[in-house]
C-alpha positions as CSV (number, residue, x, y, z in Angstrom):
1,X,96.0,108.4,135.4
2,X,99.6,106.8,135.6
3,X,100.5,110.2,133.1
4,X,98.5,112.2,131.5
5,X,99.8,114.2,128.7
6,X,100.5,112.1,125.1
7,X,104.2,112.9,125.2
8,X,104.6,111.4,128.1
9,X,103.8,107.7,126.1
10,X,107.1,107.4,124.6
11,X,109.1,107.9,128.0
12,X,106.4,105.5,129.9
13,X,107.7,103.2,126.8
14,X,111.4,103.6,127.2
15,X,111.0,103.0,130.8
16,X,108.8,99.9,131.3
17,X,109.4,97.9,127.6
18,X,111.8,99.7,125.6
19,X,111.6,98.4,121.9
20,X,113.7,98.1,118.9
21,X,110.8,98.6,116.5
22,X,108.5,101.2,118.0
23,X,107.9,101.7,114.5
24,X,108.8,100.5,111.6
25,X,108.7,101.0,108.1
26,X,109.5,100.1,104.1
27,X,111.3,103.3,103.7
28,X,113.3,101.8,100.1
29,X,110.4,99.5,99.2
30,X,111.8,96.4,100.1
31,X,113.6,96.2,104.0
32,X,112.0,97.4,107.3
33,X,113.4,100.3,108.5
34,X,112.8,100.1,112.1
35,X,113.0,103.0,114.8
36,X,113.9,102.0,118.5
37,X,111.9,104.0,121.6
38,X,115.4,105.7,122.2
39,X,115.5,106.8,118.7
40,X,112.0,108.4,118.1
41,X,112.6,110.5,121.8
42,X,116.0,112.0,120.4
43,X,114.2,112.8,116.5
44,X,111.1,114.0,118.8
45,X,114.0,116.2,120.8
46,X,116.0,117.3,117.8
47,X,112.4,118.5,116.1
48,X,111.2,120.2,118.9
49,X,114.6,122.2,119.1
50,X,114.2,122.9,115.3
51,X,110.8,124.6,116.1
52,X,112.1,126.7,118.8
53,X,114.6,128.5,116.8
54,X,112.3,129.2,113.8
55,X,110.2,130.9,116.5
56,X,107.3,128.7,117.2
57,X,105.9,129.0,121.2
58,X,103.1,127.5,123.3
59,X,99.8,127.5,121.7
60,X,101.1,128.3,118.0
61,X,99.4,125.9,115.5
62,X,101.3,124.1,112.9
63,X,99.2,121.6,110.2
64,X,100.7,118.3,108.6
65,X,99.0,116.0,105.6
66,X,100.6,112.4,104.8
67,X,99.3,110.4,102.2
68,X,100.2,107.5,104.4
69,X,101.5,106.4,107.8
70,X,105.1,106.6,108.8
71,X,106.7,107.5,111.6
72,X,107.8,110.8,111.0
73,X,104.0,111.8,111.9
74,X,104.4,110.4,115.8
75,X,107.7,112.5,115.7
76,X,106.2,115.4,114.7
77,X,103.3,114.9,116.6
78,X,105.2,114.6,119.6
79,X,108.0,117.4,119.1
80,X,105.0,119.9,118.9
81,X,102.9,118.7,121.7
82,X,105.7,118.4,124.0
83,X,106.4,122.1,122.8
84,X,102.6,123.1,123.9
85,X,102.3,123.8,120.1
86,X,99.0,122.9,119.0
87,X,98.7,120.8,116.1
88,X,96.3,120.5,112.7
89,X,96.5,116.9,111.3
90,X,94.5,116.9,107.8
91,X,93.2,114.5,105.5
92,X,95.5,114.0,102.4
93,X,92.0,113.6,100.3
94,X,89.8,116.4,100.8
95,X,89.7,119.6,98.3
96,X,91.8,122.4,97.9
97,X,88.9,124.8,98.7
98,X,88.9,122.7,102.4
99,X,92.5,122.7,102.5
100,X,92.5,126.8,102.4
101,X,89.5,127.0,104.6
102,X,91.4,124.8,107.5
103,X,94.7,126.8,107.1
104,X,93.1,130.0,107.4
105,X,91.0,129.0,110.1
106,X,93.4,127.5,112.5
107,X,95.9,130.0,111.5
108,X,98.7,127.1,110.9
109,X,102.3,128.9,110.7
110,X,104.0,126.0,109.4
111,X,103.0,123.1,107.3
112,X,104.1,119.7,106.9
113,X,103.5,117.9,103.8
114,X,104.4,114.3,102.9
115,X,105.3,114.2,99.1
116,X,105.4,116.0,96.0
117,X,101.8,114.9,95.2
118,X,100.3,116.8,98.5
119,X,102.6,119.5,98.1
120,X,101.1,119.9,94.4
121,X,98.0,120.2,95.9
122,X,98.8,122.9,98.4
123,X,100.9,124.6,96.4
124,X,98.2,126.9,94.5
125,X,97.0,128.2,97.6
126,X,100.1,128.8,99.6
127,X,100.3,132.4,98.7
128,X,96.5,133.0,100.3
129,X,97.8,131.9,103.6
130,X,98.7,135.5,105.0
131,X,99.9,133.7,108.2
132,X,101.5,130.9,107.4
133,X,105.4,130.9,106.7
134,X,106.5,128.0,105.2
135,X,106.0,124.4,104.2
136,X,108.4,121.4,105.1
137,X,108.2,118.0,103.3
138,X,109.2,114.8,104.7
139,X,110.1,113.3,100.9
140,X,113.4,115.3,99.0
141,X,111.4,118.0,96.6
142,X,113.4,120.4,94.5
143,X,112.7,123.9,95.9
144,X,110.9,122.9,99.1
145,X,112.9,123.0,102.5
146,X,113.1,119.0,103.9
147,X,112.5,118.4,107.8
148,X,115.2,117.1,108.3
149,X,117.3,120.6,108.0
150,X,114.6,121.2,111.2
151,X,116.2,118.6,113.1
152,X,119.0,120.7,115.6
153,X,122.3,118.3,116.3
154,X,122.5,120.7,119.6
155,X,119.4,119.5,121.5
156,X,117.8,122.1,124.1
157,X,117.3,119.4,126.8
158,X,116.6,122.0,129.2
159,X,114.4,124.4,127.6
160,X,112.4,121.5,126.0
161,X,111.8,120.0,129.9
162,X,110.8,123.7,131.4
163,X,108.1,123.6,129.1
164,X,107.0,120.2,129.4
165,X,106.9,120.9,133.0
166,X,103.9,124.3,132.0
167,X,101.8,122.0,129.9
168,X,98.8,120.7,131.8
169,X,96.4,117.8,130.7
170,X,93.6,120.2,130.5
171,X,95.3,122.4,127.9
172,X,94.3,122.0,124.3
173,X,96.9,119.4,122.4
174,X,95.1,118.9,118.7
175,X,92.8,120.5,116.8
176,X,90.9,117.8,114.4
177,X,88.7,118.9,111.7
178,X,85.4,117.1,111.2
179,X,84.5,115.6,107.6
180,X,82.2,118.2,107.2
181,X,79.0,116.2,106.5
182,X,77.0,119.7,106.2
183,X,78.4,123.1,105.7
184,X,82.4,123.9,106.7
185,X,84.4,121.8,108.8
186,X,84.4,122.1,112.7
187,X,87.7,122.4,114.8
188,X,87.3,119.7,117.3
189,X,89.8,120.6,120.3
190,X,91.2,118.1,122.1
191,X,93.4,118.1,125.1
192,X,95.9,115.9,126.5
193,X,93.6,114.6,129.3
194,X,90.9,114.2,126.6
195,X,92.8,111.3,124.3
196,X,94.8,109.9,127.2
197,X,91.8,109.2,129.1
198,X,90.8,107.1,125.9
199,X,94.0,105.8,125.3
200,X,93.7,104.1,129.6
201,X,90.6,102.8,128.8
202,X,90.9,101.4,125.2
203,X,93.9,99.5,127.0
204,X,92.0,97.9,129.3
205,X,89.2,96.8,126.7
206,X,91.5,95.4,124.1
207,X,94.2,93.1,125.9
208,X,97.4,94.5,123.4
209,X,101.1,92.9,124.7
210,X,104.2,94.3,124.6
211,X,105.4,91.5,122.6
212,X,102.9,92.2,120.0
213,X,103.2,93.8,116.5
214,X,100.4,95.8,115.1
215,X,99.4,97.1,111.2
216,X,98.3,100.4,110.9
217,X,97.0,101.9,107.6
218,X,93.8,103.9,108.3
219,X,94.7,107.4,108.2
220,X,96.6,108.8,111.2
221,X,94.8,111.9,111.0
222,X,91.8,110.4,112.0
223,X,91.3,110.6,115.8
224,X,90.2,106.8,115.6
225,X,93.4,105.0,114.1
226,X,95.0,107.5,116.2
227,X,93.7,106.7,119.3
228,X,95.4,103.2,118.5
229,X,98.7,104.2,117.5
230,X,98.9,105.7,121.1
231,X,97.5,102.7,123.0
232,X,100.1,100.5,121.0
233,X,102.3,102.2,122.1
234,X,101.5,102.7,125.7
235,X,101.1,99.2,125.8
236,X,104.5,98.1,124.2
237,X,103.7,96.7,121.2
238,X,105.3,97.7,118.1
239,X,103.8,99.4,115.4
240,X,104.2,98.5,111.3
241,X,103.3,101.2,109.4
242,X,102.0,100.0,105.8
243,X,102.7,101.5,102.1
244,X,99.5,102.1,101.6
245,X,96.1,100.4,101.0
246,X,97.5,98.6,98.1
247,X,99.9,97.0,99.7
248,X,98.3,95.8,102.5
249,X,97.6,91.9,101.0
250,X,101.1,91.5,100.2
251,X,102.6,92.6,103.8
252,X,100.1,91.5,106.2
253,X,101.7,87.6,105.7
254,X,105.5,89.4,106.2
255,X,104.4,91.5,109.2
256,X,102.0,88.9,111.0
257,X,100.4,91.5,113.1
258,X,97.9,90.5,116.3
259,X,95.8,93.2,115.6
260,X,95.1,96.5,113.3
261,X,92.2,98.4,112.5
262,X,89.7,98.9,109.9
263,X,86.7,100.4,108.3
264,X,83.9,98.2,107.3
265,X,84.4,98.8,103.9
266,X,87.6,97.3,104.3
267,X,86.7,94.1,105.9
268,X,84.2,93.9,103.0
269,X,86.8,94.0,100.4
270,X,88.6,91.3,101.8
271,X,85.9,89.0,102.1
272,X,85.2,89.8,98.8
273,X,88.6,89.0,97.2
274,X,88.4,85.7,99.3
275,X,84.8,84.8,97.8
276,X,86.4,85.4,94.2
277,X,89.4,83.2,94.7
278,X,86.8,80.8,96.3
279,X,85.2,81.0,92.4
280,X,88.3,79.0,91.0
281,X,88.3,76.2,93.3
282,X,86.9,72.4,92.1
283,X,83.8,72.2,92.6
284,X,83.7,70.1,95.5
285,X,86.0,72.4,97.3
286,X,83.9,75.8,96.2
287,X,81.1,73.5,97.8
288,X,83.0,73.1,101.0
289,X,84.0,76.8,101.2
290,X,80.2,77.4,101.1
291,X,79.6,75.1,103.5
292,X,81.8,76.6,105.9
293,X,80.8,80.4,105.3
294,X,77.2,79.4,105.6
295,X,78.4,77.2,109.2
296,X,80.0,80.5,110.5
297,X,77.4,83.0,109.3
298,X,74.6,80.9,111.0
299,X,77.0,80.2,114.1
300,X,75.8,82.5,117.2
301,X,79.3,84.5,118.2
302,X,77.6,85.9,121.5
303,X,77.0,83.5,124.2
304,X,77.5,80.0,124.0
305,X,77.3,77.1,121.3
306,X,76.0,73.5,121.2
307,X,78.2,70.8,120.5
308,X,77.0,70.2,117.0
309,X,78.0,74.0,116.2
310,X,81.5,73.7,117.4
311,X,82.2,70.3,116.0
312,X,80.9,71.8,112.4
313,X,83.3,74.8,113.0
314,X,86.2,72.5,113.8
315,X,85.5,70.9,110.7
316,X,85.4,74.2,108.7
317,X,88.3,75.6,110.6
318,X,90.3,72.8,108.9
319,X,89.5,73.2,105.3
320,X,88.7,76.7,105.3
321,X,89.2,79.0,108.0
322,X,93.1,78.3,108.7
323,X,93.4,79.4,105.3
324,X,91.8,82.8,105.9
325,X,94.0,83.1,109.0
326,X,97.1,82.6,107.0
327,X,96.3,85.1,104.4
328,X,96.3,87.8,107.3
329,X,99.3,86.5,109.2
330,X,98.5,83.7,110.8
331,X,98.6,85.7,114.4
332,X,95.6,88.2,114.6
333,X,94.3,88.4,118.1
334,X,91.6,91.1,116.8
335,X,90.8,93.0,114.1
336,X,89.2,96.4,115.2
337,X,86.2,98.2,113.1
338,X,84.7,101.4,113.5
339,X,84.1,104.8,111.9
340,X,81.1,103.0,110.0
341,X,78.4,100.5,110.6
342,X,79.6,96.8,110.1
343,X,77.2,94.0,108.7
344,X,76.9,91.5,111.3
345,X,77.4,88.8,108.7
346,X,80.9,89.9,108.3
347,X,81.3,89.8,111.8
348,X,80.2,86.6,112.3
349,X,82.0,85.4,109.7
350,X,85.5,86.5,110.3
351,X,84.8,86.1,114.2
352,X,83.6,82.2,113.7
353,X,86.6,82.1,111.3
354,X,89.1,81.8,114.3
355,X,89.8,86.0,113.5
356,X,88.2,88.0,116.3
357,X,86.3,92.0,115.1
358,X,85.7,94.0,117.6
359,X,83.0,96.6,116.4
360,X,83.4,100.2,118.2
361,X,81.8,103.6,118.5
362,X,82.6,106.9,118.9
363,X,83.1,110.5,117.9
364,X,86.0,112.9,116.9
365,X,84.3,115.2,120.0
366,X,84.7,112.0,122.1
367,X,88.8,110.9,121.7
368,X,87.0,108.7,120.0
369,X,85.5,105.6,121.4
370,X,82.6,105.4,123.7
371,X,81.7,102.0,123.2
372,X,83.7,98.9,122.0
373,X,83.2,95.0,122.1
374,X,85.4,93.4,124.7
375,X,87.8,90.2,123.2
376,X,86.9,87.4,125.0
377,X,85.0,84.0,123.9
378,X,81.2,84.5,123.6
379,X,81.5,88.0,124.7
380,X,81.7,89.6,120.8
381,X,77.8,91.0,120.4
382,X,77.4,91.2,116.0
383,X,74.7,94.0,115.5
384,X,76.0,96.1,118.8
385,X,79.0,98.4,118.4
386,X,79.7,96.9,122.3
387,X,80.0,97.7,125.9
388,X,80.7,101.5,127.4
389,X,84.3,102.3,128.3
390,X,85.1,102.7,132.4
391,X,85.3,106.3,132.5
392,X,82.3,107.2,129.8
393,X,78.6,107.8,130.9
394,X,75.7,107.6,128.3
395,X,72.3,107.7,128.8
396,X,69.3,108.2,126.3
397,X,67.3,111.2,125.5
398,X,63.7,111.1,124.9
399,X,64.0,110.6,121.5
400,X,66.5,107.9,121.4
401,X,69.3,110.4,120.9
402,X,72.8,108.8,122.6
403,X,74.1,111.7,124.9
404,X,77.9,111.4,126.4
405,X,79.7,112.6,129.6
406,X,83.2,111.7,130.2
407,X,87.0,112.7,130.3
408,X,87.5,111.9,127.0
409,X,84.6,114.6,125.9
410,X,86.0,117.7,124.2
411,X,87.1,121.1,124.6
412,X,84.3,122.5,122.1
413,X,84.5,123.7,118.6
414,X,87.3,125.6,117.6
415,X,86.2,129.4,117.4
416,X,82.6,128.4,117.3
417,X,81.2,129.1,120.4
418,X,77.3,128.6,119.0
419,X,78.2,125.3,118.0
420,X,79.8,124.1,121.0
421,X,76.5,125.7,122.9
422,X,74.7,123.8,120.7
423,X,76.0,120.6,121.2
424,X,75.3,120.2,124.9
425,X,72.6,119.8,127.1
426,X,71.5,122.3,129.4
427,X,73.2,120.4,132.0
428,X,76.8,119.4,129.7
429,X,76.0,116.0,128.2
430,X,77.3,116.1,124.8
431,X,74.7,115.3,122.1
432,X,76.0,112.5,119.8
433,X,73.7,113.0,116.8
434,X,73.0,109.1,116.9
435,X,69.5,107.3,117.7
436,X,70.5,104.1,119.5
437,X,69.8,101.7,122.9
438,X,70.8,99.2,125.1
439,X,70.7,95.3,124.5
440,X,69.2,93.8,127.7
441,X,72.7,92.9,128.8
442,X,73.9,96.5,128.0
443,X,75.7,96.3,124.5
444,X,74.7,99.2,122.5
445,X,73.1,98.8,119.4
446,X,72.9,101.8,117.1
447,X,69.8,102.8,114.5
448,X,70.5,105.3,113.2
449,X,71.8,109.6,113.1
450,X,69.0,111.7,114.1
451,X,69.7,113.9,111.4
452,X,69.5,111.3,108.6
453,X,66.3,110.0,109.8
454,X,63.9,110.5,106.9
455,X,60.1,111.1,107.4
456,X,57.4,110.3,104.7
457,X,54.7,112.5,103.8
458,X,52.2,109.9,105.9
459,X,54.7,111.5,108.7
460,X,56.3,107.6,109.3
461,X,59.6,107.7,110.1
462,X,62.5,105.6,108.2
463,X,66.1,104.8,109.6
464,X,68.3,104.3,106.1
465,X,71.4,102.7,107.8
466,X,69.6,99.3,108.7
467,X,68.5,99.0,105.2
468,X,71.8,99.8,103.5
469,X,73.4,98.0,105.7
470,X,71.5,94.9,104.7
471,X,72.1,96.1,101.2
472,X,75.8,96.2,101.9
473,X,75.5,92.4,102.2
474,X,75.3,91.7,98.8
475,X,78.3,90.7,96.6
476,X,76.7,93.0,94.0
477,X,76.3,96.4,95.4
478,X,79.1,98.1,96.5
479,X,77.6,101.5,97.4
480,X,73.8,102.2,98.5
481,X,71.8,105.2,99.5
482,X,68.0,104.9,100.6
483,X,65.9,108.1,100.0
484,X,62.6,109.7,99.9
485,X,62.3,112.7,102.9
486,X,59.4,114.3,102.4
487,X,57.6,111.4,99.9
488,X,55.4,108.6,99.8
489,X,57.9,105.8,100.3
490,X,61.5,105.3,99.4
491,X,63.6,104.4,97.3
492,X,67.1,103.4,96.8
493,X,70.4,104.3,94.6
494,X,72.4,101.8,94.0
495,X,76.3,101.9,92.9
496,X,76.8,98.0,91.4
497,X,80.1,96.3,92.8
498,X,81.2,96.1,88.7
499,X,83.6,93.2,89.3
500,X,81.0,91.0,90.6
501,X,78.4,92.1,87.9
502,X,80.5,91.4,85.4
503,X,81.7,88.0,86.3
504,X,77.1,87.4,86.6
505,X,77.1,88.9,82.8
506,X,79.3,86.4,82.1
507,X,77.8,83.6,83.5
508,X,74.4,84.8,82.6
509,X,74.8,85.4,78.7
510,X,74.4,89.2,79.1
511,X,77.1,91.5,77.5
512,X,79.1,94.0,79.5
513,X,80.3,96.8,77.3
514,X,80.1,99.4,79.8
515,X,79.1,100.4,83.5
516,X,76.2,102.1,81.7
517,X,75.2,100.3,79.2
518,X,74.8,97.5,81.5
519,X,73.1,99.1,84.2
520,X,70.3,99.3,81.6
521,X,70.0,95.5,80.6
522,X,67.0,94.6,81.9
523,X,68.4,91.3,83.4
524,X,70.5,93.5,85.4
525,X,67.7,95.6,86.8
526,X,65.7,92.4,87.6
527,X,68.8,90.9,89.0
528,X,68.8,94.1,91.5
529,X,65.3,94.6,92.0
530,X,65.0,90.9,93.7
531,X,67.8,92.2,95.8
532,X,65.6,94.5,97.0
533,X,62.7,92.7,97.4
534,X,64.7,89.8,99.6
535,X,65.9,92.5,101.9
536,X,62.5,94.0,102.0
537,X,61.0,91.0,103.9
538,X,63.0,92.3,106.9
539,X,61.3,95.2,107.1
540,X,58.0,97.0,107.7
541,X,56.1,98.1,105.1
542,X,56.7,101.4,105.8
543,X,60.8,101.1,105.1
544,X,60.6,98.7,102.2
545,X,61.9,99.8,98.9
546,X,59.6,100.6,96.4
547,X,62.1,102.2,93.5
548,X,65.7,101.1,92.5
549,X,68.1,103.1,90.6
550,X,71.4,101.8,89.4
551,X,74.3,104.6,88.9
552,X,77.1,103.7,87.0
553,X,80.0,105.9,88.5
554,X,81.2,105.1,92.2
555,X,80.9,107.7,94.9
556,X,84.2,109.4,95.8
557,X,85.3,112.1,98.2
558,X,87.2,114.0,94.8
559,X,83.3,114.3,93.3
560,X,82.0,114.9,96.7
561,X,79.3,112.4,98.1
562,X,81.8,111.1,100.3
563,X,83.6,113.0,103.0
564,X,86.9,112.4,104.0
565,X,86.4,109.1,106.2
566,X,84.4,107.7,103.3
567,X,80.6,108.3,105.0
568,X,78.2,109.3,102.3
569,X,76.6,113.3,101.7
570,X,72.9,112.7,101.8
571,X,72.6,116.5,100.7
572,X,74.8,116.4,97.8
573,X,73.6,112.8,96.6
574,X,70.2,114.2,96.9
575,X,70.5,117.2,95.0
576,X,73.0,115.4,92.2
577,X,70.9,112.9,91.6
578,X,67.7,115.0,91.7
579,X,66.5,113.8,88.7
580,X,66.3,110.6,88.6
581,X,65.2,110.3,92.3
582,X,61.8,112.5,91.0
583,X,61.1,109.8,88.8
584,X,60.5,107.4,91.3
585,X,57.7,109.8,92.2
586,X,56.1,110.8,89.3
């Protein structure tokens, strides 16, 4: 590696393509408050002087929860690792019970919230944390001491480079807590060599410049949007941090960003708000819109295209795609997707739309990625989550299961010895969970996790994922879970996409009172049960869908099916909806 621990980034910055914005954000709701490469190294400085004197040392944990990206996380982040101090990033959504379990459990000393509304969360548990002694905010709340009374105007330049100079790229940098799919969180450790090793090679996959500006709103905590943040930044570009997922319609245009990441559900949501604006053109131009989605949906993305295709997708490009590209910037280069499966109709869509998604795979144990699609013309494979990185190895166990060796592979499980053990071969590969293989030209196409896989009582064996996924693809569902372990054949929940049921009702003559009175109109159901039965044709008879129940409340990680990066609890949708999934069996 050029250099191999993560503080080293921001000096590799200063000293190959130092920037005015390294960062930048709407700190008074209006103007850009931007943060030069010099600038974050002497806040990073100043912290990690500020930690010193309250006591903190090498290996000492301290936790931090932001509601949303800014750039006091980086300086944070990097005045502790630079310190050897390990640190907790946390989700700002998960529950209060989770909160005190991860405390506890990585026994954080100091705690850095982001506002008054996380700090309200925290606050009624504070006093069960034996070893933590105190909590910093970044926003000004009465009573609670502010981070910036941290940052020391005498800097310890010296002391801060004798340590820098002990820290190796083996030692352990972050601990990251999984979503906790079943039973408590894990502490994934990480070490330096582990995410810079995926930092060098997510460089080399996706082509970032220094005179680029990127959008980052998934959260920070997460090792994936991460992971990013770091490559930016290795690579010179700058980095726009965004208000929140609100806001990101209205400053995409104003920041024009080349690339920034997503989660499918994301993607989905802005297809979806440019199909209903698509709902109030003429009619000749709703026609044309049509046209053009159904030319770029149909459109291969892999490999190459006739003549015919590309002259119809010059013609599109005109009256509709340009359009598309404006309402995002006018400049993206790529938009990257992981954490979730993506339709391949989105991605060919947006990808035939002149706006590029690169659809990746990984792990928190792996730094993330392991697999990503590269950005160049016909190279994008929809349906595969891409090509391996340089420096990962996967092969396949016998029973499909994806298994991982690498640099980027971690440390092991945070005081959980018997879970690290069990997540390794006899011989170190790292078990992924997932069921997947190789395209014949080595993309890798995943079917499913191992765990999820449910079984019939005729002992036939159904993947869910490919048939929500398909699912997903309707304008009317916005949530989907297909069960039936243990049963005859399965069945599906079903949590409506409201807004576009209720502009159907509309045009349909049906009334919409409520989500649940008109889940029970029985033009509704049959609108959803030939949903089903379209999406059934694409699969064996085995998977198709038998029962369909429509659930009026959306899923949410506060009610827990969802865990913190929005991927559903089979267990705890299972056992809430128990009833009504029994009466698709009796």
């Amino acid at each position: 590696m050029s250099y191999p621990r993560i503080f080293d980034i921001l000096h590799h910055q200063l000293a190959n393509y130092p920037l005015e914005d390294t960062f930048a954000r709407r700190e008074d709701g209006k103007n850009w408050r931007k943060y030069s490469t010099q600038e974050i190294i002497d806040l990073s400085d100043a912290l990690s002087t500020g930690l010193m004197d309250l006591g903190l040392k090498k290996d000492d944990k301290i936790a931090f929860i932001f509601t949303t990206n800014r750039p006091e996380w980086h300086i944070l982040d990097m005045a502790t690792l630079q310190l050897g101090i390990v640190n907790v990033p946390i989700y700002p959504n998960i529950t209060t019970d989770e909160y005190r379990y991860i405390l506890k459990h990585a026994e954080v000393k100091y705690l850095f919230v982001s506002n008054k509304t996380i700090y309200n969360k925290v606050a009624p548990i504070l006093s069960d944390l034996e070893q933590l002694k105190g909590v910093y905010t970044f926003d000004h709340i009465d009573g609670v001491e502010h981070w910036s009374s941290l940052l020391s105007k005498t800097i310890k330049d010296r002391e801060i480079e004798a340590i820098k100079a002990t820290i190796q790229p083996a030692e352990l940098a972050t601990i990251i807590y999984t979503s906790g799919t079943t039973g408590e969180p894990k502490g994934v450790m990480l070490s330096h060599e582990n995410i810079m090793s995926n930092v060098l090679d997510a460089a080399q996959m996706v082509p970032v410049q220094s005179s680029n500006r990127a959008y980052s709103f998934l959260p920070l905590c997460h090792v994936f949007e991460r992971i990013l943040n770091y490559t930016y930044m290795h690579q010179g570009a700058s980095v726009y941090f965004a208000d929140g997922l609100e806001k990101i319609a209205i400053q995409l245009p104003d920041v024009r960003p080349q690339y920034f990441a997503v989660v499918p559900r994301i993607l989905e949501k802005i297809f979806e708000g440019i199909e209903r604006k698509a709902k109030k053109l003429s009619p000749f131009k709703r026609k044309l819109f049509q046209w053009s989605v159904k030319i770029a949906v149909d459109t291969p993305i892999y490999g190459k295209i006739t003549l015919l295709q590309k002259f119809r997708l010059w013609v599109a490009d005109i009256f509709v795609f340009k359009k598309w590209r404006t309402a995002l910037g006018g400049n993206t280069e790529a938009i990257i997707c992981g954490s979730a499966p993506l339709s391949p109709y989105l991605c060919r869509a947006f990808t035939n739309a002149g706006i590029p998604v690169l659809e990746g795979y990984g792990l928190t144990e792996t730094s993330p990625v392991l697999t990503v699609n590269p950005l160049s013309k016909g190279k994008i494979h929809d349906g595969t989550v891409g090509v391996t990185l340089p420096s990962v190895q996967l092969e396949m166990a016998q029973d499909g299961e994806i298994l991982v060796k690498g640099p980027n592979v971690m440390m092991g499980y945070y005081k959980d010895k018997v879970a690290t053990q069990e997540s390794f071969t006899p011989d170190g590969w790292l078990k992924t969970g997932d069921i997947g293989h190789f395209t014949f030209d080595q993309y890798l196409v995943i079917t499913d996790r191992k765990k999820e896989l449910l079984k019939t009582s005729g002992g036939k064996y159904v993947a869910p994922a490919p048939i929500e996924n398909r699912l997903k693809e309707s304008p009317f569902i916005e949530q989907v879970a297909v069960v039936g372990d243990g049963m005859k054949f399965v069945g599906v929940l079903i949590v409506p996409n409201f807004g576009a049921l209720k502009e159907w009702c509309s045009q349909n003559s049906v009334i919409f009172t409520s989500n649940q009175a008109v889940i029970e109109e029985k033009a509704v159901e049959k609108l959803y049960f030939n949903i089903v039965q379209d999406i059934n044709t694409n699969f064996s008879k085995v998977e198709q869908i038998k029962k369909v129940a429509l659930l009026e409340k959306e899923w949410t990680v506060e009610s827990g099916e969802l865990t913190a990066t929005m991927k559903i609890r089979r267990k705890v949708i299972n056992q809430k909806y128990k009833e009504i999934i029994n009466k698709f069996y009796k």
